[in-house]
C-alpha positions as CSV (number, residue, x, y, z in Angstrom):
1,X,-48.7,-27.9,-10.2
2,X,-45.7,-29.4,-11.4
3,X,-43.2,-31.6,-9.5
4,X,-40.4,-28.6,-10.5
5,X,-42.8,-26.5,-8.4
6,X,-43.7,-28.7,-6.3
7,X,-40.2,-29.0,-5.6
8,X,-39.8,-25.1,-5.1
9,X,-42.7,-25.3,-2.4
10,X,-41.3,-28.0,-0.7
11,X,-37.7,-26.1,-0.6
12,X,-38.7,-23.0,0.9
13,X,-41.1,-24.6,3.5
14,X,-38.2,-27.0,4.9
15,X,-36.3,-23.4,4.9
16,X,-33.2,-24.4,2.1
17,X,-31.5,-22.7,-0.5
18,X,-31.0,-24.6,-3.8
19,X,-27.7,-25.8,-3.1
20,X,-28.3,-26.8,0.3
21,X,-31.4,-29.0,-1.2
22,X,-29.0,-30.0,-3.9
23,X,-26.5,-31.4,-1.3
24,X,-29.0,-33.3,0.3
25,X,-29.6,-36.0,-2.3
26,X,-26.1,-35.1,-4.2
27,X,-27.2,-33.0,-7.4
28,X,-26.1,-29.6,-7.8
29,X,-28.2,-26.5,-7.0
30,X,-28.1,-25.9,-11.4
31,X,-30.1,-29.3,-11.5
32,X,-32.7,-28.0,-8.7
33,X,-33.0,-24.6,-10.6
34,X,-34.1,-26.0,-13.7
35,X,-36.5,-28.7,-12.1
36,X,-38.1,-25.6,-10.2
37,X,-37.9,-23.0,-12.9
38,X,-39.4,-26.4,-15.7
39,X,-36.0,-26.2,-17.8
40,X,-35.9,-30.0,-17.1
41,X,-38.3,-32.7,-15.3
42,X,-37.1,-34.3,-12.1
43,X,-37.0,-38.5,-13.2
44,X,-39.1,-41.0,-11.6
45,X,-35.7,-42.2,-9.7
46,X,-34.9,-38.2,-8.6
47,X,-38.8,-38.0,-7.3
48,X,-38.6,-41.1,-5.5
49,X,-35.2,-39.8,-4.0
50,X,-36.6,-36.3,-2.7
51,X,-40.0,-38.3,-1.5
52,X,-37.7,-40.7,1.0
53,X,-34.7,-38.0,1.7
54,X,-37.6,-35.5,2.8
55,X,-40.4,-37.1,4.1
56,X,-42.6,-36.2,1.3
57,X,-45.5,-38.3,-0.1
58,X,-44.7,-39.4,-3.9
59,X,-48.5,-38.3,-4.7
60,X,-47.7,-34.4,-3.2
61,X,-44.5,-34.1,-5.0
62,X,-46.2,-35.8,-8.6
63,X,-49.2,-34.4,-8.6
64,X,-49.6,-32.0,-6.1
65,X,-52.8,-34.1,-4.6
66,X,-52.8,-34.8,-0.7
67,X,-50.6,-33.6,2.2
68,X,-47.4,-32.3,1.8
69,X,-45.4,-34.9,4.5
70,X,-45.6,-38.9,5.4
71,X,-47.6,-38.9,8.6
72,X,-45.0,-41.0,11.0
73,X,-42.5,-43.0,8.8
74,X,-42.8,-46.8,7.7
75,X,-41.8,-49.8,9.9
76,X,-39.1,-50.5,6.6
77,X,-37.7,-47.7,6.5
78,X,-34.2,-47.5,7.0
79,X,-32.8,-45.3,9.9
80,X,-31.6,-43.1,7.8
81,X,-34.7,-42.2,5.7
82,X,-35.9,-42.0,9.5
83,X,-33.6,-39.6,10.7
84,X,-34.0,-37.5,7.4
85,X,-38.3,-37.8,7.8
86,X,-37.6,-36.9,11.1
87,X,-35.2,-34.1,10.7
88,X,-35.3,-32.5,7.4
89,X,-33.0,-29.8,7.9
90,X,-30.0,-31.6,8.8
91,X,-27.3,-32.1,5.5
92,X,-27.0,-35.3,4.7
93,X,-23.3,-35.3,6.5
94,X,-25.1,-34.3,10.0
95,X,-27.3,-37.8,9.4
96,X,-24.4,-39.6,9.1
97,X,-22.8,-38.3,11.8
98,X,-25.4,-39.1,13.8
99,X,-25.5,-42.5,12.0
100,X,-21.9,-43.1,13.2
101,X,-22.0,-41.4,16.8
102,X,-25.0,-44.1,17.6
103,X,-21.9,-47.0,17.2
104,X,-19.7,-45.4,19.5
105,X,-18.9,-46.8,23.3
106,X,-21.5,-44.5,25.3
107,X,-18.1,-43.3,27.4
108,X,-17.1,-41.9,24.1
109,X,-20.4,-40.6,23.3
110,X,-20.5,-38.9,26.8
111,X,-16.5,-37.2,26.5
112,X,-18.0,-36.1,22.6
113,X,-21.0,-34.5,24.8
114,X,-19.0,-32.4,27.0
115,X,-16.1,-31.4,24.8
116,X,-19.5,-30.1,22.1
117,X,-20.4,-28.1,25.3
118,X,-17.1,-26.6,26.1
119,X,-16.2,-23.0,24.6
120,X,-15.0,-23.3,20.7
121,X,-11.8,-21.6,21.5
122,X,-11.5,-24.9,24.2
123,X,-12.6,-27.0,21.6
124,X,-9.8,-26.4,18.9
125,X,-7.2,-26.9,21.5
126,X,-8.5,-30.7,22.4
127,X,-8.8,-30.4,18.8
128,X,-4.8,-30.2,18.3
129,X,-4.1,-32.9,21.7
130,X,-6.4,-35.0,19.5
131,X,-4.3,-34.7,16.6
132,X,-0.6,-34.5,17.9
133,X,-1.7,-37.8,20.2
134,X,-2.9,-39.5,16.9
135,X,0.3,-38.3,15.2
136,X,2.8,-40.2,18.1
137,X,0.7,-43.0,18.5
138,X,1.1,-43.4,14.6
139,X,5.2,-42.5,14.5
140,X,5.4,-45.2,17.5
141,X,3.7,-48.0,15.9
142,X,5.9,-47.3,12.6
143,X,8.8,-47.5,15.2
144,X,7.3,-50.5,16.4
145,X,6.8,-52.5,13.0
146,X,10.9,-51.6,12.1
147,X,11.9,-53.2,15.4
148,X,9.6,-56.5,14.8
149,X,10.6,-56.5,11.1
150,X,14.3,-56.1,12.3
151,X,13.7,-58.9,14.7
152,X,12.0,-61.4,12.1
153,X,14.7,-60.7,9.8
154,X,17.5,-61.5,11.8
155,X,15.9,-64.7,13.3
């Protein structure tokens, strides 16, 4: 087989569309139609890219020889390519959310928890407190900075 279809089997067993495989390591679903359909050949850099974004081995997607996924993932890998190996449904903007969430205060990570849990109509009006908070806390420390400048200046 070809990587192109090699590409196409590995697509439709993770459960993607084109563009949502596209998004993954930032090419557009076009560039995944003609690597699947043999328009173009994926590079060696591209390959590489799909093998450590999905979990897949390099010989499997090159060749075709061998399983289809790494068994476990390598002590180096970053936790990203970890997360992705792990999970390789999620859109590469769910990773780094998770990426982020994990630096968070774990109060934070626990009010994020219940407000994800609450109703969605519940959700978008914490949503707006969240935003019309941000908004005075923003138009008081512009208030703020006048008075200090104002203060300097007439010193």
């Amino acid at each position: 087989m070809s990587p192109g279809e090699q590409i196409k089997t590995l697509r439709k067993a993770l459960g993607l569309t084109q563009a949502l495989f596209a998004s993954r390591i930032n090419l557009k679903a076009s560039t995944i139609s003609a690597y699947e359909s043999g328009v173009t050949t994926p590079s060696s850099h591209i390959i590489t890219l799909i093998s450590q974004v999905f979990g897949v081995r390099d010989e499997w997607l090159q060749f075709g020889t061998g399983e289809m996924f790494r068994i476990g993932v390598e002590a180096n890998s970053t936790e990203k390519e970890k997360l992705y190996a792990t999970f390789p449904q999620l859109s590469q903007t769910a990773v780094e959310l998770m990426l982020k969430i994990k630096t968070l205060p774990d109060e934070t990570v626990a009010l994020i928890k219940i407000i994800t849990e609450l109703p969605l109509d519940k959700q978008f009006v914490i949503l707006d407190i969240i935003k019309d908070s941000a908004k005075e806390i923003k138009r008081v420390e512009r208030k703020s900075k006048k008075a200090q400048n104002s203060t300097n200046n007439s010193d």
